[in-house]
N, C-alpha and C positions, 0 to 999 in steps of 0.2 A: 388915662392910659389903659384901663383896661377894659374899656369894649373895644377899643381899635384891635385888642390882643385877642378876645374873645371873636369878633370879625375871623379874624385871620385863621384863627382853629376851624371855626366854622366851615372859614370858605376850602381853607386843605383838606379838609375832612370828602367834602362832595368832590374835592377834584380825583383828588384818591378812588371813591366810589365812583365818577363818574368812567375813568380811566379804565379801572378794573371791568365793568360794564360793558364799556365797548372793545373789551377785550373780549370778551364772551361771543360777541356778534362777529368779531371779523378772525378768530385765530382755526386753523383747521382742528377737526372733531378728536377726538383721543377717549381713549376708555381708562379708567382706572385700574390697578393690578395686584391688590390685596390679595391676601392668601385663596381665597375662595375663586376672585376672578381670572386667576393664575391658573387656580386646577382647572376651571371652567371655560376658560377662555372666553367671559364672558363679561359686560361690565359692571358697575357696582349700582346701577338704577335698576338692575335685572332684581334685588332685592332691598334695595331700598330708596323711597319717594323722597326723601330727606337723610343721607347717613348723619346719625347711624338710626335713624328711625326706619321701622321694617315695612314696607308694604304688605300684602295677602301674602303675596311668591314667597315673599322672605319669610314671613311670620312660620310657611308651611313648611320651607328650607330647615328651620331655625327646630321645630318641632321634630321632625322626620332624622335628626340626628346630625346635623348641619348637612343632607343631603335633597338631592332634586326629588321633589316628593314623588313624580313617576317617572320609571324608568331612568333612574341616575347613571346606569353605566354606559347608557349609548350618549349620555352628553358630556361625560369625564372627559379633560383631554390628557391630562397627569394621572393614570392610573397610580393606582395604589400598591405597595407592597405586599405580596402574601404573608405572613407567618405560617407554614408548613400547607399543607395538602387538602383537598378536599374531603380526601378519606379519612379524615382523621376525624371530622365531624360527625359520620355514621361509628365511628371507632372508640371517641367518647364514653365512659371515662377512663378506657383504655388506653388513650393518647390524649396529649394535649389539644384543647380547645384550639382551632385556627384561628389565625386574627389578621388585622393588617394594621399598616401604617402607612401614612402618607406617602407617596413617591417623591416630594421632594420637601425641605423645612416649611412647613402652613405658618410663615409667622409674616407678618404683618405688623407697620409702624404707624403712629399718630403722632401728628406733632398740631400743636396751637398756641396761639401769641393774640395777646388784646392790647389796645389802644382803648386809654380807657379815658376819659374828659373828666370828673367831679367837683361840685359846686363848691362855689369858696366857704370857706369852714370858717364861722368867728374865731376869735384868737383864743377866747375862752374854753372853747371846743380842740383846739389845733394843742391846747396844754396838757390835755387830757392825752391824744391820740391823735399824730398829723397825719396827713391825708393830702399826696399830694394833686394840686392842680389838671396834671396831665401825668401819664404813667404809658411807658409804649412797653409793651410785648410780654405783659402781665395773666395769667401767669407761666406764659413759656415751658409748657407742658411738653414731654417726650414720651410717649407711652408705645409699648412693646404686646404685642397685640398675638394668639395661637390660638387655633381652635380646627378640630376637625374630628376624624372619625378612625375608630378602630374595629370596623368590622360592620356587622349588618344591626346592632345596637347598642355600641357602647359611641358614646361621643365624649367631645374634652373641651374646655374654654377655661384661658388662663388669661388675664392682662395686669399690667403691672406699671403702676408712673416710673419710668425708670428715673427721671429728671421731671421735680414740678420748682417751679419759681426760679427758674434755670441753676436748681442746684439738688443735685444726685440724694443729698443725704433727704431730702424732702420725697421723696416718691415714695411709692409702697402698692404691695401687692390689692387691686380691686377684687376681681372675680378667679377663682381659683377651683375648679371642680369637675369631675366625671360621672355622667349620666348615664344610666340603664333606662333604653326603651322598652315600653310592649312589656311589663315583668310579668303583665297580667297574663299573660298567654298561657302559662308555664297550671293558670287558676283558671283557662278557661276562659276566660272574658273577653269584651270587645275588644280591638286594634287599640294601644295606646291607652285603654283604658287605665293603664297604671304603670307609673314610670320615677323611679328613682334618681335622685341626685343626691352627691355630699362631696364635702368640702367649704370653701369658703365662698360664698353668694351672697346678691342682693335679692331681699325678697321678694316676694313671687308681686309686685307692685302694680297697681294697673297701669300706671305711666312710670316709666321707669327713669330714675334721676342721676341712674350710672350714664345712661347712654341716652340723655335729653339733647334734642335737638339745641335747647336753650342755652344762651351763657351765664341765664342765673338759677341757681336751683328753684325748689318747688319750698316757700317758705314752713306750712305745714308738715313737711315731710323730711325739715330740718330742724321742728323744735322740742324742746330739752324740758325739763319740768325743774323749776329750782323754789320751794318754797321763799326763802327771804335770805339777805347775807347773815354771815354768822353774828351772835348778840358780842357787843360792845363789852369790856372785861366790868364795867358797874351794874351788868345783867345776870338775872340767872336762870332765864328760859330760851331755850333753842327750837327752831322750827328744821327737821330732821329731813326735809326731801330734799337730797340733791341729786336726781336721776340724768345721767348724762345719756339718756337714752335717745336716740331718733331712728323714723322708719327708713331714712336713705341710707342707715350704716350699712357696709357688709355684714352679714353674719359666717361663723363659721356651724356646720351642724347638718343635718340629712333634712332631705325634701320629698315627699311624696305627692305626686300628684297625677293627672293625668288629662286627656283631652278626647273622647271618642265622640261619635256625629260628628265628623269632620274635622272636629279644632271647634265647635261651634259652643259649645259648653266647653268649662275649663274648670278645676277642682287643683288644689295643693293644699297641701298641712305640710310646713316645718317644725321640727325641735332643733331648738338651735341654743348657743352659751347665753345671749345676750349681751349687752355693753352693762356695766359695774362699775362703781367706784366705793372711795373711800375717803376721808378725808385726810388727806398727803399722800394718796396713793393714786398711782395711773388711771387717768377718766377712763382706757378702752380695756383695765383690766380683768377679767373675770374668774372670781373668788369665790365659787359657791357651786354646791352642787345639785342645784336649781336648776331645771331648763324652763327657756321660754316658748310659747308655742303661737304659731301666727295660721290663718287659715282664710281662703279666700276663696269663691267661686265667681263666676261671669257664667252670663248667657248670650250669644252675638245672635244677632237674629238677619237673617238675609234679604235684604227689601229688593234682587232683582227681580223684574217681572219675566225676561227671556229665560227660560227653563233651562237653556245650554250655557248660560252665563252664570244662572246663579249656582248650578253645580260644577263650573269649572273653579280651577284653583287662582284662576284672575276674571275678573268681566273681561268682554270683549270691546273696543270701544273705535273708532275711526279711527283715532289716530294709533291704535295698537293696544294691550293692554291695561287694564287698570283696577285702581280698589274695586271692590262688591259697596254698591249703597250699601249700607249697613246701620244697624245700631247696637250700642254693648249696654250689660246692664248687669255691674257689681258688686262685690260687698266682700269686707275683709274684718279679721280681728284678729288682734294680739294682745297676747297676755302671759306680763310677768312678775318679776320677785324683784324687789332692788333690796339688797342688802346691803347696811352700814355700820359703822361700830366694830368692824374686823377686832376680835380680841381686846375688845375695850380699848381701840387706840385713840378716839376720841373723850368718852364716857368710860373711865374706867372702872365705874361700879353697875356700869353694864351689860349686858350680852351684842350679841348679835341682830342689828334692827333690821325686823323683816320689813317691807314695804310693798304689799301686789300694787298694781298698776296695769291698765289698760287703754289701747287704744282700739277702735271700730269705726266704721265707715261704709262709703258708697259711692259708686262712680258711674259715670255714663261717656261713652265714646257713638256720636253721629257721624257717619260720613255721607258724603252724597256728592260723586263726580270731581270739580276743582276746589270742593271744601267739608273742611271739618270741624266741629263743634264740639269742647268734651270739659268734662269738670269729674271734683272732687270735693265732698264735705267728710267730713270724720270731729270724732269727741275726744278728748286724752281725759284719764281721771287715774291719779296718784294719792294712793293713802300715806296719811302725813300723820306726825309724831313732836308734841313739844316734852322736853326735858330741860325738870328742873333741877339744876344744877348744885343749888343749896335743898334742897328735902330729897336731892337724890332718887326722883321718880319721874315715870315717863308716863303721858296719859296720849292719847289720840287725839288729834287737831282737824281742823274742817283739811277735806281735802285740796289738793291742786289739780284744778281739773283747765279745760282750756276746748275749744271748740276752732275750727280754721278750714281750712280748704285752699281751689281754685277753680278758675271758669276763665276756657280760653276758647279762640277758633285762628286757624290755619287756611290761607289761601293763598294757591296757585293762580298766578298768574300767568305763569309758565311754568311748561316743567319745570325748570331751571331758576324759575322768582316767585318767591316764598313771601307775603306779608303775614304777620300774627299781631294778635293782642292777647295778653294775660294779663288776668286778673288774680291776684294770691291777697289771701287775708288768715288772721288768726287772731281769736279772742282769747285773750288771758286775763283777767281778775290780777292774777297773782303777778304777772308780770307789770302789769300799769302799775300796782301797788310798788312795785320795786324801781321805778322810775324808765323801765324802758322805752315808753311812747309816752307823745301826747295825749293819746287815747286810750282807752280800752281795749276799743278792734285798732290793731297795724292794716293798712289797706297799701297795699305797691301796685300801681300798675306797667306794663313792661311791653309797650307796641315796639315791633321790630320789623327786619326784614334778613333773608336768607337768599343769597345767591349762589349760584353752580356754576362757576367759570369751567373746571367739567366736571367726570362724574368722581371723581377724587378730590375735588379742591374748590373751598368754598370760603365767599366773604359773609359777614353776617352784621346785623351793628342792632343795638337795642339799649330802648331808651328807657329809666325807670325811676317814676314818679314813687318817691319813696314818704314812708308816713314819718310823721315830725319826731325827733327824738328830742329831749328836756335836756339843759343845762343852767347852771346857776350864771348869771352873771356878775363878775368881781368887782364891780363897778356899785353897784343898789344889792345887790345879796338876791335879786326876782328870781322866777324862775323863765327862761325864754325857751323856745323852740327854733329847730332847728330839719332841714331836710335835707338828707345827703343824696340830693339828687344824682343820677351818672349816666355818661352814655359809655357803651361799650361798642367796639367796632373792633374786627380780626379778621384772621386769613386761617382754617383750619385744613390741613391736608392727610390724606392716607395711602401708601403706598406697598 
């Protein structure tokens, strides 16, 4: 009875996509209407090759203060509000600064729903954590979308899940923050050369996992360090890392950075809270007056050979604009404090357990024409602490260190049809030790695809070859293995 049931998902699954597809081919053209293509009267492929991934146009959009990097007011079609006078600018600080704001609300909405397939789970596994068969419109995302400009250098981007798992009290604030361009001017120096942001952000990342094209994160860039579970009450030594730390969290905190030669070099340093815990205490809360500090440069290097194309802000190409050949080439680090033991609420003939920890890395981003090539490797390494319980002393334990990445390529086969493969791996010592995988290295891989029914609304489906996770079986006491394999398939829209 259940391959005929397995059949039958299969075969709805392609008629679904095949449906949606030749929708694409026969429905007349239409543009999308987000905030931005609203003020612009423009569509949402004008900045980006995949939303929400940015093309050049956008990337230079996005940079310039969410404005048209030349000559933005002759392509406005929603001008903007003044805040007082032009005079007031030479008048300074005799008068108030002039500003503007939007001429009309810049907000914009997201909504997404998955249809999700996952392999049958032993019954051993299903005791632990069930997992159903088939799941439709998972996780039924609402997201509340603003971003624009107030004036000739301050810019602003907020969004917010308002509704995730189709339930309100599950959302929360992503990016939240106001940017000074150009601060460097004021010093003298190039365009852009230096430019400020704070409030709450995702860090300056080379692939960014807030606004991935993908529907599963970047594994590396969603892992935790946790030495081993707490010791059994007939123990009396504890292994003290438990850092709920990853590089995809928002941070809240200031950012400096900046981009001159064109956006072609790129430089940020943030100070930010960092994520903290404690033991009974909120994994995202932070108790210390510690900052963390993250820092990353790139270098994009221009491979067109037409002199007119490789200094315009798109190549030129037959059939209209397009990316710059290109290649990126970069490098990031972070480093913090994990603090535990808050007021001996664990160890109370302890202090305060400092814990530094670091992560660093390298990236590379290839483009050339209908395809892209790009990865990531980085090292995590967490100073660890055992305490002993009965002699009341703490000494230093080997560290929790872990190595991981990714290596994918994207191609267009139309504007409009996306295939990809991703490759995501992460070695942990510490976590095989603690029974997470079969292995050492976790290896998942994730070939998909990505359709544009238009430039606002898109199906997507992707499949992913996931690494074995261990469970006992109740039957012999063994240990077996186990693959949660899944496919995902959805409809994402922006309005």
């Amino acid at each position: 009875m259940k391959k005929p049931a397995m059949g039958l998902v299969a075969t709805a699954t392609v008629f679904v996509v095949g449906v949606l597809v030749w929708m694409t081919m026969t429905a007349p053209k239409a543009s999308a209407i987000p905030a931005f293509s609203r003020k612009y009267q423009t569509s949402c492929s004008t900045c980006h090759s995949d939303y929400p991934e940015l093309n050049d146009f956008g990337e230079a959009f996005k940079k310039n203060g969410f404005k048209f990097p030349v000559d933005d007011e002759m392509f406005v079609k929603d001008p903007p509000v003044l805040l007082g006078a032009k005079a007031q600018k030479e008048a300074f600080p005799g008068a108030i600064f002039p500003g503007e704001i939007p001429g009309s609300l810049p907000i914009a909405f997201r909504y997404s729903g998955n249809f999700a397939w996952n392999a049958q789970q032993p019954p051993a596994v299903q005791a632990t954590g069930f997992t159903p068969r088939t799941d439709l419109f998972a996780p039924n995302t609402f997201t509340i979308i603003s971003a624009g400009s107030f004036g000739d250098n301050l810019a602003f981007w907020i969004d917010n899940d308002i509704s995730t798992g189709g339930s309100g009290a599950n959302g929360g604030l992503g990016d939240g923050y106001l940017r000074y361009n150009d601060l460097g001017r004021f010093l003298h120096l190039p365009k852009n050369s230096l430019n400020v942001r704070f409030g709450q952000f995702e860090l300056d990342l080379p692939f960014s996992q807030a606004r991935s094209i993908y529907p599963s994160s970047y594994d590396a860039f969603s892992e935790t360090a946790v030495a081993q579970p707490s010791a059994t009450s007939d123990q009396t030594v504890f292994l003290t890392t438990n850092n709920p730390f990853s590089l995809g969290t928002p941070q809240r905190g200031i950012e400096f950075g900046g981009y001159p030669n064109n956006g072609n070099f790129t430089w940020s340093v943030a100070f930010v809270d960092g994520t903290n815990s404690a033991y009974g205490l909120d994994s995202a809360l932070t108790a210390r007056n510690t900052k963390d500090v993250y820092v990353r440069v790139s270098q994009k290097i221009n491979l067109e050979r037409d002199p007119e194309s490789r200094n315009a802000v798109q190549a030129a190409g037959p059939t209209g604009p397009r990316d710059h050949t290109s290649v990126r080439f970069g490098a990031f680090y972070y480093e913090g404090q994990n603090q535990l033991n808050y007021g001996g609420s664990q160890f109370n003939f302890l202090g305060t357990i400092n814990e530094p920890f670091y992560r660093a890395g390298g990236d590379f981003r290839f483009k050339y024409r209908k395809m892209e090539f790009f990865g990531v490797g980085l090292v995590g390494r967490d100073n660890n602490h055992s305490v002993d319980t009965e002699a009341q002393t703490i000494s230093a334990a080997p560290p929790v260190t872990y190595t991981g990445g990714f290596a994918g390529s994207n191609f267009w086969i139309y504007p409009w049809m996306i295939a990809y493969m991703r490759y995501d791996f992460v070695n942990s010592p510490t976590d095989f030790a603690n029974g997470t995988s079969q292995f050492r290295t976790r290896n998942r891989y994730s070939p998909g695809f990505q359709v544009l029914i238009r430039a606002n609304i898109k199906i997507f489906g992707e499949y992913q070859y996931h690494w074995g996770q261990p469970y006992t079986d109740p039957n012999s006491g063994n240990i077996l293995y186990f693959r949660p394999n899944s496919f995902v398939s959805g409809i994402d829209f922006v309005y």
